[in-house]
N, C-alpha and C positions, 0 to 999 in steps of 0.2 A: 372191676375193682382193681385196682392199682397194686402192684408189689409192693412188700410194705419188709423194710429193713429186719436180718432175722435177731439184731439184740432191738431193737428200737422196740418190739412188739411184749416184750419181755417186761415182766413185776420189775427187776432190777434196772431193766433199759439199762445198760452196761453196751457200751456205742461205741465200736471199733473207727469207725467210718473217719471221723477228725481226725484221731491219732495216726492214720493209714496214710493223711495229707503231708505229716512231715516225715512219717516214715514207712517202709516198702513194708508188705505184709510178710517176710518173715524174719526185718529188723523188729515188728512188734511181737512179736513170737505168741507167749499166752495173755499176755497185757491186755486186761480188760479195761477201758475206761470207765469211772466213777459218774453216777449222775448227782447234781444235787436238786431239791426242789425244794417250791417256797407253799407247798398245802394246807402247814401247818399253821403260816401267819404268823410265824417267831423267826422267818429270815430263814438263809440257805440251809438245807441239813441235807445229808449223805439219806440218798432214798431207800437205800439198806437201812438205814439208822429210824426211818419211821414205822413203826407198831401198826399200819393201817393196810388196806388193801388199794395199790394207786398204782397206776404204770403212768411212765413220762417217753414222750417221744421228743428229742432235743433238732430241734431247727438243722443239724446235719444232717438226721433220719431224715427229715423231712422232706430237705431237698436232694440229698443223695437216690431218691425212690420217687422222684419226679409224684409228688401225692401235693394236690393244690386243693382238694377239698378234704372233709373227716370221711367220705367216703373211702378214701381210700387207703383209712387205714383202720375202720370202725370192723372189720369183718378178722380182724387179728387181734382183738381186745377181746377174752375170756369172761361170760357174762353179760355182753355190750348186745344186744340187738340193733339193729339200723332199719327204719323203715323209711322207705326212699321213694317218696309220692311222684320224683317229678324233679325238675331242676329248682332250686328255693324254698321244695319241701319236704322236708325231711322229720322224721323223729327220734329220738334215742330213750333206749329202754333198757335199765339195768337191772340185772338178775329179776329177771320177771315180773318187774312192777309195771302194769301196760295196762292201760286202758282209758277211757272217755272222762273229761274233766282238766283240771289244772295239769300244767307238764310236771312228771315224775323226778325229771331231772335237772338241776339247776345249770346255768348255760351264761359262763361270761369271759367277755373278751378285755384282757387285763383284769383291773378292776371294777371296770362296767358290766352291770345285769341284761343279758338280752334274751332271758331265755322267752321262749316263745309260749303263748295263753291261745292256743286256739281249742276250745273244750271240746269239739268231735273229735280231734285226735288224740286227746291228750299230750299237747306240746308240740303237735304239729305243726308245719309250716315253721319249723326254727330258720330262725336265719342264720345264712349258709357263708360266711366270709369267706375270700379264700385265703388259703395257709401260705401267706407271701410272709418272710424275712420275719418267723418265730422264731424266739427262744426257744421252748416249749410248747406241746399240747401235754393237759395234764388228765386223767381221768380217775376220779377218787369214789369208789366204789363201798355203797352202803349210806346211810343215813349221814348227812353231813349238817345238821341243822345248828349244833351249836355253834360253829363257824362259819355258816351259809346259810346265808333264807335261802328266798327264789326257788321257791319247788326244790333244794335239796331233798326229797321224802327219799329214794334210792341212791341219792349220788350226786354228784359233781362235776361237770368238764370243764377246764379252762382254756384257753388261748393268750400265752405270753406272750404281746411283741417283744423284738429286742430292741431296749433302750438308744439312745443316739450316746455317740460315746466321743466323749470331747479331748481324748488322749490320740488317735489317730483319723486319717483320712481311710477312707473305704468302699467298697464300690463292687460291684457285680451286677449279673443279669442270664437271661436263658431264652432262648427259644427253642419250639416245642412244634415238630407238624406231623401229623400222626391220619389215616385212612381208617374207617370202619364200613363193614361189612355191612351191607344194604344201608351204608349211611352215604357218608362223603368224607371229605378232608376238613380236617380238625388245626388247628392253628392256636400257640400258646405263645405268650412273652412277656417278661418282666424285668426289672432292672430295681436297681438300688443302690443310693448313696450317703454314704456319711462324711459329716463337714466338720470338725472343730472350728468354730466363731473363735472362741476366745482358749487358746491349749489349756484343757487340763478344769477348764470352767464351763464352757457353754457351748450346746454343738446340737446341729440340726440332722434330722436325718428323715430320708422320703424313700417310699417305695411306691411302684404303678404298677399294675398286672394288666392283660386284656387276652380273654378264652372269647373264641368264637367254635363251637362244637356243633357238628352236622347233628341232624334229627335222624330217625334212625325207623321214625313210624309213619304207614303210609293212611293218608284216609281215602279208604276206596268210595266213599259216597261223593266226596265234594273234588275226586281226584287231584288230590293236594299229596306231593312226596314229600319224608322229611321233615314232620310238622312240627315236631318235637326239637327242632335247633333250640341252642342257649348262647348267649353273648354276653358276656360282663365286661366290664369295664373300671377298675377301682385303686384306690390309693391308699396312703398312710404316709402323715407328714407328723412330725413329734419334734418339740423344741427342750431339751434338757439342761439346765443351768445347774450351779453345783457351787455357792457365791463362799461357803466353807467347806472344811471337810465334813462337815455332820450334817450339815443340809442339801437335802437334795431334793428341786422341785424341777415338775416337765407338765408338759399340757401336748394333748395329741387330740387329731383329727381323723376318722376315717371315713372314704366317703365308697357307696359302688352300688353300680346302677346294674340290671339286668333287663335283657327282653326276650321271652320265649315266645316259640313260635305258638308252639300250640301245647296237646295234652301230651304225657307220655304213656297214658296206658292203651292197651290193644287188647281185640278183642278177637282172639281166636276160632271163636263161633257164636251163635243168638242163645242168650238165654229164650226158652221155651215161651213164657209169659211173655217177656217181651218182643218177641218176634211173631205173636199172636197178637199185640195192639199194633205193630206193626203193619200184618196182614190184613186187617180189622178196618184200619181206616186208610187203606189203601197204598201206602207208602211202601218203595221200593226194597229190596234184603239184598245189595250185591255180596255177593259171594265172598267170606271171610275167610281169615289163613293169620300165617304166622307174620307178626307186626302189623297187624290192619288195623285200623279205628275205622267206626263210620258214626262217628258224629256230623249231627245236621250241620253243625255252624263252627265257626272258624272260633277257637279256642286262647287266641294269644291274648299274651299280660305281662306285665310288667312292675317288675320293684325296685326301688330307692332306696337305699341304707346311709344315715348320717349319723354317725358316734363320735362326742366330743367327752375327752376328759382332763382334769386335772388333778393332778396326785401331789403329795408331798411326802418325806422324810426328817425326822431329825434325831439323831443317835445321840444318845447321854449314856453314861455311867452303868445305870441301872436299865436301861433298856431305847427301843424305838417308839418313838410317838409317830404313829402314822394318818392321813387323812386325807380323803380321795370325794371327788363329785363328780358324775359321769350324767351325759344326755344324750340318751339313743331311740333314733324317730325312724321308723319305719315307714314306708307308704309300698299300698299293692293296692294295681289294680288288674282283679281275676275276672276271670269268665270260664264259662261253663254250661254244658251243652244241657240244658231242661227242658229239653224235648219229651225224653219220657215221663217228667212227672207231667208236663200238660199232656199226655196220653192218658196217665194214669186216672186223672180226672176227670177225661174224654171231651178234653180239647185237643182238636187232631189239627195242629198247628206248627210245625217246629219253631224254637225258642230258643233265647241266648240269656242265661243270668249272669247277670254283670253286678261284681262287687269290690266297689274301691271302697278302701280299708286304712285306716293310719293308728298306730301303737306307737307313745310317745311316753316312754319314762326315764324320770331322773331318780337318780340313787344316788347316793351317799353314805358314807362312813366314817367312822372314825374310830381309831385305839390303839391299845397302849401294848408294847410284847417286851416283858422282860429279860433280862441276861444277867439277873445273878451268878454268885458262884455256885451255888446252891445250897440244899437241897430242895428248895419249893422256888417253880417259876411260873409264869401263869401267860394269860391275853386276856384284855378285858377290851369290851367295846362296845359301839352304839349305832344302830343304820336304820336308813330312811329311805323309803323309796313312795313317790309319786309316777301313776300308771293314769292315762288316758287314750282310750280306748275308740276311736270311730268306726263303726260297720253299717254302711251299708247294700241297699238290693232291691235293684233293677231288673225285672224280669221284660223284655222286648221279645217280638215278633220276627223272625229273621224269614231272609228270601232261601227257597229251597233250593236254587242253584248256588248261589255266592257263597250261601252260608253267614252273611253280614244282616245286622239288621236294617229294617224298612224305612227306618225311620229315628229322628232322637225318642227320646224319652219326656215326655210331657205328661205331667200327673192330671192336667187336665183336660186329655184326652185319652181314649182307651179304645184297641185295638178293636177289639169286638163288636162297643157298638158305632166306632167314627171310620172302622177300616184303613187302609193303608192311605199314606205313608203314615199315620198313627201306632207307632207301635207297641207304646207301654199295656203289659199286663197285668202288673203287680207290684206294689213298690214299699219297702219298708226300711229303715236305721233302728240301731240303735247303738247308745255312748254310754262307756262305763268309765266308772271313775275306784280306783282302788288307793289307799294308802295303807302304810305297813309300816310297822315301826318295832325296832326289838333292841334290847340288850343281851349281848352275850357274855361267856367269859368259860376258860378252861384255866384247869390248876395240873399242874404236873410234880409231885411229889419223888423225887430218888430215894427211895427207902433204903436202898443199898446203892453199892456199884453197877449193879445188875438187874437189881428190882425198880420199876417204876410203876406208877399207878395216879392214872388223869381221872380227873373228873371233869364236866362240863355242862353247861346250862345256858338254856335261850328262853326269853320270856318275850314273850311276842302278840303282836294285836294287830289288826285290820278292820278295816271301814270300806265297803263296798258299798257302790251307788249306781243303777242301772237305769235311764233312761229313754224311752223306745215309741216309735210313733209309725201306726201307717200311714202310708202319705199315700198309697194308690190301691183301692180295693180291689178284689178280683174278682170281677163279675161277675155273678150267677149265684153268688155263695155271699152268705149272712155274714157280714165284715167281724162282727164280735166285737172285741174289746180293740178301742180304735189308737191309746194311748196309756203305758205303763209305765210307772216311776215304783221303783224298786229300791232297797235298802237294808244292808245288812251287817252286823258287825261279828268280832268275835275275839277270843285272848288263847293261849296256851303257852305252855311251857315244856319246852324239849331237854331232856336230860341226856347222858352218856356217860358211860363208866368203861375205862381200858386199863387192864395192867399188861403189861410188858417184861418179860423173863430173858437177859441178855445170856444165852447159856455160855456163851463166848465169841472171840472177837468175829466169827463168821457165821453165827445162829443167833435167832431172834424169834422169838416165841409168845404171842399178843394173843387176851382175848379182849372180844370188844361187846357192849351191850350200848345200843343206842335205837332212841324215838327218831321217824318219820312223819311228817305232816304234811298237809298241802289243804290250803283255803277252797273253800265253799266259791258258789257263784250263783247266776241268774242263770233262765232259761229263755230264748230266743223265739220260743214256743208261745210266751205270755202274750206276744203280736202277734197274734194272727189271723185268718179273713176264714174262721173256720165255725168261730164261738162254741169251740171248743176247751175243756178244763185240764188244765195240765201244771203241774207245779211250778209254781214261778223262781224257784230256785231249789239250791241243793247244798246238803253239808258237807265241812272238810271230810279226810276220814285221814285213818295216820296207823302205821307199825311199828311191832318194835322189829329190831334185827341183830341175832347172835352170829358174832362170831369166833372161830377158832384160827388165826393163821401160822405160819410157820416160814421163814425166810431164811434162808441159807445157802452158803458156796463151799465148794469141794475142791479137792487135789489144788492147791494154792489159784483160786478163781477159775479154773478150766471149766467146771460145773456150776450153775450158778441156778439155783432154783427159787420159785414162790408157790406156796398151797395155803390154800385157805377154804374152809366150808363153812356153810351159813343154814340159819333156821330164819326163817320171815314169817310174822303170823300179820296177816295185815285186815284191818277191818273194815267199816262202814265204806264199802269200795264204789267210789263216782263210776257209774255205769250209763251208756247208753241207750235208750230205747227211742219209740216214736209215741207220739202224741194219740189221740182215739182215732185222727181222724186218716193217719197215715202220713201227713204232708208233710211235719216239723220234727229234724231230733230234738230229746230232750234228755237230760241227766237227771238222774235222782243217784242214791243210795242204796246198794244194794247186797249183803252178803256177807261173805268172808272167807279168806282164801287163807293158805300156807306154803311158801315156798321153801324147799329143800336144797343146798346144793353142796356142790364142789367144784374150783377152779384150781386150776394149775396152769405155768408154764415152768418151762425148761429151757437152759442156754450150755450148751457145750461147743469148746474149741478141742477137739482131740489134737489136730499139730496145728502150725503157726498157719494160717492165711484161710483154713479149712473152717467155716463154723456150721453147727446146726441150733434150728429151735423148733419148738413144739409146742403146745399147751390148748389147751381146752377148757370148757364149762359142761358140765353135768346137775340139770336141776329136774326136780319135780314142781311143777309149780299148777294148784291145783286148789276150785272151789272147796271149801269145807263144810258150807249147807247152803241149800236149795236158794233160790234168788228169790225173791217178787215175782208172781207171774208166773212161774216156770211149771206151773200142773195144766197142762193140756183140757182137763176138766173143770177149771174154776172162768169165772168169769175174767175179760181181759185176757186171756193169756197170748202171752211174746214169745213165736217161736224159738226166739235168740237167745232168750233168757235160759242159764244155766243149773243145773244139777248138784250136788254135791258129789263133789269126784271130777266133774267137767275139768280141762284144761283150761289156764290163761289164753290168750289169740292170740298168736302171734310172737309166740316164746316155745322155739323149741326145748327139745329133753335134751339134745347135746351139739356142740358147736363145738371147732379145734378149727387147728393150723399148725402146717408144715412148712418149714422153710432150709435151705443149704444155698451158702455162697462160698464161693471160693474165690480169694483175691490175690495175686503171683506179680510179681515184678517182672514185665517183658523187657523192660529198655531201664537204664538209669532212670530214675525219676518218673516212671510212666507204671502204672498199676495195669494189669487187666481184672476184669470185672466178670463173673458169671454167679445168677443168683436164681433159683427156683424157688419158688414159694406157689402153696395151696391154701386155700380157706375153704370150711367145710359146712355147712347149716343143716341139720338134721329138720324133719319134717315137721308142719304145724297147719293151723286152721285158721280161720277167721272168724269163727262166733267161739262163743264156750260153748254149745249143744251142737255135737255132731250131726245131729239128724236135721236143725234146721234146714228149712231151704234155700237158706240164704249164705250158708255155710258153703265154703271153697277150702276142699285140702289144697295145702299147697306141699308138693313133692319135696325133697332131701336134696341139695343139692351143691357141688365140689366149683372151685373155681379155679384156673388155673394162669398165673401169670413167668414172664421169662426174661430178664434183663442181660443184657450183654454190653460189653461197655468197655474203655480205657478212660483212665482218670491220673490228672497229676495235680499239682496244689495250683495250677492256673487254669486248667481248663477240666472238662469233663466231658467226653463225647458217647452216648448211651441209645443202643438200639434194644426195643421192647416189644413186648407180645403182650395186650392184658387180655382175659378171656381168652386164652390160644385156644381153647377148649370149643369155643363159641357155642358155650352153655344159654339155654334160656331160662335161667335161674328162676323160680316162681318166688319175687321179696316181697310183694303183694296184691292184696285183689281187692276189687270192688263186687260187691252183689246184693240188691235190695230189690224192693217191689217196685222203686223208681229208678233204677241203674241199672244198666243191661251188664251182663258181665263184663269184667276185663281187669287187666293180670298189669303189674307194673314188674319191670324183668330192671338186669343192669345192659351195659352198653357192651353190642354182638362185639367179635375180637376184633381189636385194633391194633396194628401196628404201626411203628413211629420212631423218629430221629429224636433225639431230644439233645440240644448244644447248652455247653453253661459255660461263662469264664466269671475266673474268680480275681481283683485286682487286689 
């Protein structure tokens, strides 16, 4: 995990790093820099000045902390979990809303929606841009629905590019080579330009990146080292015109491709059961350790990301009319080693499922944000989003040396009974089709100078449409239901209530009450070759969430703080289980939980060039009655299924972070750089019922990164340690009756150059 800026990580984000460019760190003495942000959707405001709980990292953080993905700076945001499958799959989980179904957390880059719909993970598989030539990253924490769909139910992240800016020429770039430990050599570069076409009116501007990063995990069965490389390759081209001064229109493209080599998790040892079908039908056990996989078959995949949008502005009197249309198409094609569920069945075969995949939605928006003089100001608006959805799956016969399959994929032939090179086992799709549509709007009243108090409402509807077909049986077993067309709709309405207490020009004192939602779906389980009965879909579910927070700076900015604590009661919770038959997850509805917490960070400059930061999350986050299924004595019962009292998975009780840098003028114009920072993750599980068998603690664990560096306003030359520690952090695990154990960790320590000029 990458060193991550010590104000950049901060409620305030209060960012020395720019200011340090034109001047020597102790011509800026205690000068904290200002951030502003746009969360609100009424135009720039002083991030002090917003009543909510949001940290901003400003495009200097960014690239001054050499951080090209949210990796690595998600493990320094208070409340934030990261679950990191993998290079392209990731998840984010805020203040303890985690679990199976729609994504928790809404996910757009500008003003395009991409958050990700993968329902085993609950938002899993987000796609992963990298953090090339932002503005901002913004993370707005707690229920954001009346100003954001898209799975806002806990929160918000966004990705500002920076605009193309038709007043000057501008230009920069970096390279990046860096060694990791039981890996290899790592290679980073990017560059970027801005062009005024026309001064002062119309101006273009491009950026290109390209990461190629060693793999780090060996598969001792197919003796393959390194399987887990990642390589991207990606752009961003944006044309911005500006034909008055009140209007202001751009249209941008971003494109970026990826190819992994293989899986990233490892398997430290056999789970028991599965090293007894192992034994069973004769197949080899070499010897496992620390970084091994021993998947049968070669793992690699590959994704495609294309995002086009077009925005507009037009400023009047009385406020901004704004109005955006964005199209963002995903394509992946996965694989993945189902060897052991053909065990599990007792087909002693090894196997390769192959699933190419394409998610294609357009969104839209439109509304209005006034700037009276006051006392009442509002946003009002309207959005649209169309989702199409393709998945399917390919299960093939692979050769037990190569690890490649036998053969293509022919639904009308089958491995079993036409043999090799026939290799189809199993084959099924299905295509969902979602629309959504909602009106929002917030009022902001000044009752006083000091007193304010918003209201806000979202009225909102969806049309779900699920269509699914086997197209290749699996032999031996009663096909069932061969063909499903599915259909579902639904409406709600998300309210919020904030007032806001200005106690003076450095305190700011908000409490917030607002609904979470997130839409229902189909279950993947309705196809299956089992004729087996399993619900064919599943309802939203939605919380409310209180909070109290408090924002304030000390000794004229030296001190600069954020607290906030929160009560979550969240209910009808999309949960995972399997099918009767073992073979399919499926989601249903199940429970209901309450989270408890408290966040803070902290930002001190005791003297000029010297800073420190700190802050953390503290939650309880915990079922409140007994799940479905969960009496060991009734019929059905799911050992995964939880208890009242069980924990949420995968949410620890307490997470923080340390950071100090010290920044000193060695020469005229030349900075020296030294910066320590830790991130910390306290311990959690992976089911809610501890005793399951399928249940993996995973340990508490510190991460430790070290930057050293000289920097001036042209250049920047930065030697680094991430993991100096070379921690094998446990971020998480896999364990079922079809997956053999294995732990997904972050990247062993790496050291590295990293060159940047600035023109």
């Amino acid at each position: 995990m990458a060193s991550v800026s010590l104000l950049a990580v901060m409620g305030p984000t209060l960012h020395a790093h720019a200011q340090a460019q034109t001047q020597t760190s102790d011509e800026a003495g205690f000068e904290i820099e200002e951030i502003t942000v746009t969360a609100t959707k009424r135009g720039a405001q002083r991030l002090q000045d917003v009543p909510a709980t949001i940290q901003a990292f400003t495009g200097d953080d960014i690239q001054d902390l050499l951080a090209t993905e949210f990796f690595d700076i998600a493990g320094f945001i208070p409340g934030l979990q990261f679950q990191d499958l993998g290079p392209g799959d990731k998840e984010y989980v805020i203040r303890g809303i985690n679990s199976s179904g729609a994504a928790t957390v809404g996910v757009y880059y500008d003003e395009a929606v991409i958050t990700a719909r993968n329902k085993q993970d609950g938002g899993g598989r987000q796609a992963d841009i990298e953090l090339h030539d932002l503005a901002r990253v913004e993370v707005l924490k707690g229920p954001q629905g009346t100003l954001y769909g898209a799975s806002s139910m806990s929160g918000t992240i966004r990705f500002i590019p920076n605009a193309p800016d038709p007043g000057a020429i501008d230009a920069g770039g970096g390279a990046q080579i860096s060694d990791t430990r039981k890996g290899g050599t790592n290679y980073k570069v990017d560059a970027m330009v801005n062009l005024p076409i026309v001064a002062d009116k119309l101006a273009f501007r491009a950026v290109g990146w390209y990461t190629n990063d060693s793999g780090f995990v060996d598969n001792v069965r197919l003796g393959q080292k390194n399987i887990n490389d990642n390589e991207i390759a990606g752009g961003r081209f944006a044309l911005r015109w500006l034909p008055t001064p009140d209007l202001d229109l751009s249209a941008a493209a971003v494109i970026q491709s990826r190819d992994v080599g293989g899986s990233s998790r490892f398997s430290p040892r056999y789970a028991p059961g599965y090293l007894a079908d192992l034994q069973t039908f004769g197949f080899a056990t070499p010897p496992l350790g620390d970084l091994t996989n021993q998947d049968f078959t070669v793992n690699n995949w590959d994704e495609d990301i294309t995002l086009y949008s077009v925005k507009g502005s037009y400023e009047t009197a009385w406020g901004t009319f704004f109005a955006t249309t964005n199209f963002f198409d995903r394509e992946i094609d996965f694989r993945f080693d189902s060897t052991p569920i053909l065990l599990f069945f007792g087909a002693p075969v090894p196997g390769l499922t192959f699933e190419p995949q394409e998610r294609k939605v357009r969104s839209t928006e439109v509304r209005f944000a006034s700037k009276f003089a006051g006392p009442v100001n509002f946003v009002v608006g309207a959005f649209n989003s169309h989702e199409k959805k393709k998945f399917e799956v390919q299960v093939l016969a692979t050769d037990i040396n190569s690890g490649l399959p036998l053969g293509p994929f022919d639904v009308t032939k089958d491995f079993f009974l036409d043999g090799p090179p026939n290799a189809a086992i199993f084959g099924r799709f299905k295509n969902d089709n979602i629309d959504e549509w909602a009106g929002f709007g917030e009022v902001t009243v000044d009752v006083t100078d000091r007193l304010s108090i918003t209201g806000g409402v979202r009225y909102y509807t969806f049309d779900f449409s699920s269509v699914g077909k086997e197209t290749k049986p699996f032999v031996g077993f009663d096909s069932g239901t061969r063909e499903v067309n599915i259909a579902t709709d639904g409406n709600t309405t998300q309210v919020k209530a904030n007032a806001s207490w200005r106690v003076d020009d450095d305190h700011l004192v908000y409490f917030t009450a607002a609904e979470g939602f997130r839409i229902g779906g189909t279950n993947d389980a309705a196809i299956n070759p089992f004729n087996v009965t399993v619900p064919e879909g599943f309802d939203p579910d939605s919380l409310w969430n209180y909070e109290l927070g408090w924002k304030g700076a000390l000794a004229d900015n030296r001190v600069v703080f954020n607290l906030a604590g929160y009560l979550i009661f969240w209910n009808n919770i999309q949960v995972e289980g399997l099918d009767p038959s073992g073979a399919f997850p499926v989601i249903s509805n199940a429970g209901q939980a309450r989270i408890d917490g408290f966040e803070f960070d902290v930002t001190l400059r005791p003297v000029p060039g010297f800073e420190l930061a700190f802050g953390g999350s503290v939650q309880n986050a915990r079922l409140t009655e007994d799940q479905p299924l969960s009496d060991p004595a009734a019929p059905g019962f799911d050992p995964n299924a939880g208890t009242k009292g069980d924990p949420i998975p995968n949410v620890p009780d307490f997470q923080g972070f340390a950071s100090a840098e010290y920044r000193h003028e060695v020469k005229s114009g030349i900075d020296g750089v030294a910066r320590l920072d830790i991130s910390y993750r306290g311990k959690t599980q992976t089911q809610f019922r501890a005793a399951s068998p399928f249940n993996v603690p995973l340990d508490n664990y510190a991460l430790v990164n070290l930057k050293l560096g000289l920097s001036s306003d042209k250049w920047d030359v930065t030697l680094f340690a991430r993991n100096l520690t070379d921690k094998r952090a446990q971020v998480d695990a896999i364990n079922s009756a079809q997956d053999p154990l294995a732990f997904l960790t972050v990247r062993p320590r790496t050291f590295g150059l990293d060159l940047r000029l600035h023109f």
